[in-house]
N, C-alpha and C positions, 0 to 999 in steps of 0.2 A: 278497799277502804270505803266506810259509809260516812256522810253529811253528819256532823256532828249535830246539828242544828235539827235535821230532821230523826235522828235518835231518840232526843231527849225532849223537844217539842210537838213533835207529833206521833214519836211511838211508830217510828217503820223505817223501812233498810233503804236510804236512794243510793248509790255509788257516789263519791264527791269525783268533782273534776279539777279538785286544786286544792292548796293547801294554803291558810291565811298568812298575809307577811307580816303580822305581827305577833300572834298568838299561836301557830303553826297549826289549828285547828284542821280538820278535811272541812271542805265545804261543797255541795251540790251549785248545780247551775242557779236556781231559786230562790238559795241563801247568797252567792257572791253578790260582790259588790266588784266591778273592774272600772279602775278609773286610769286616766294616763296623763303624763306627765311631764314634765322636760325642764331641763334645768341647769344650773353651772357647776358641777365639781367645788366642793369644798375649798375656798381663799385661793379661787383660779375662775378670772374675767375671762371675757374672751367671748366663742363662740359655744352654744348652749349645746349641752348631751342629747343624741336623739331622743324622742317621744320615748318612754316606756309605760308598759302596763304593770298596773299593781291589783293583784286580789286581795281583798279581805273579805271575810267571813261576816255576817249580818250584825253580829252582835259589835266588832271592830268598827266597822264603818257606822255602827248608831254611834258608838263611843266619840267618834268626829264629825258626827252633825247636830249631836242633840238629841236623837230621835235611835232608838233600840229598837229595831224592828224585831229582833231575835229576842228579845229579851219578855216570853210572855209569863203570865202568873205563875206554871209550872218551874221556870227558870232556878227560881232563889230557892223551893222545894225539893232539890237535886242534893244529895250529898255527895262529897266523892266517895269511892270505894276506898277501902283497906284490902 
């Protein structure tokens, strides 16, 4: 499986090391984004769930700060295939 990101933005083959958990894109080391987090179970107080890690893929994690780093001029000039 190759980087989606570096596919279609920069035209070459890297391996991805993970797949986005919102979009299920492949992503490379370059393009992720790992953030971690911890938290309580849905309408359950208590004590908090361990830390977990979440990947997304560059253009996800622009989508949640504002900032697309994956998202260059080439981007919207993508069409899908048929």
């Amino acid at each position: 499986m190759i980087c989606l990101d570096c596919a279609v933005l920069d035209r070459r083959e890297v391996p991805a090391v993970g797949v986005c958990e919102q979009c299920g894109a492949a992503t490379c080391l370059a393009h992720a984004w790992i953030s971690r987090r911890a938290g309580h179970p849905a309408g359950m107080a208590g004590l908090a769930v361990p830390v977990t890690r979440r990947l997304l893929c560059g253009f996800c994690a622009g989508r949640r700060t504002g900032a697309c780093p994956a998202a260059g001029p080439g981007v919207a000039a993508v069409q899908p295939s048929r």
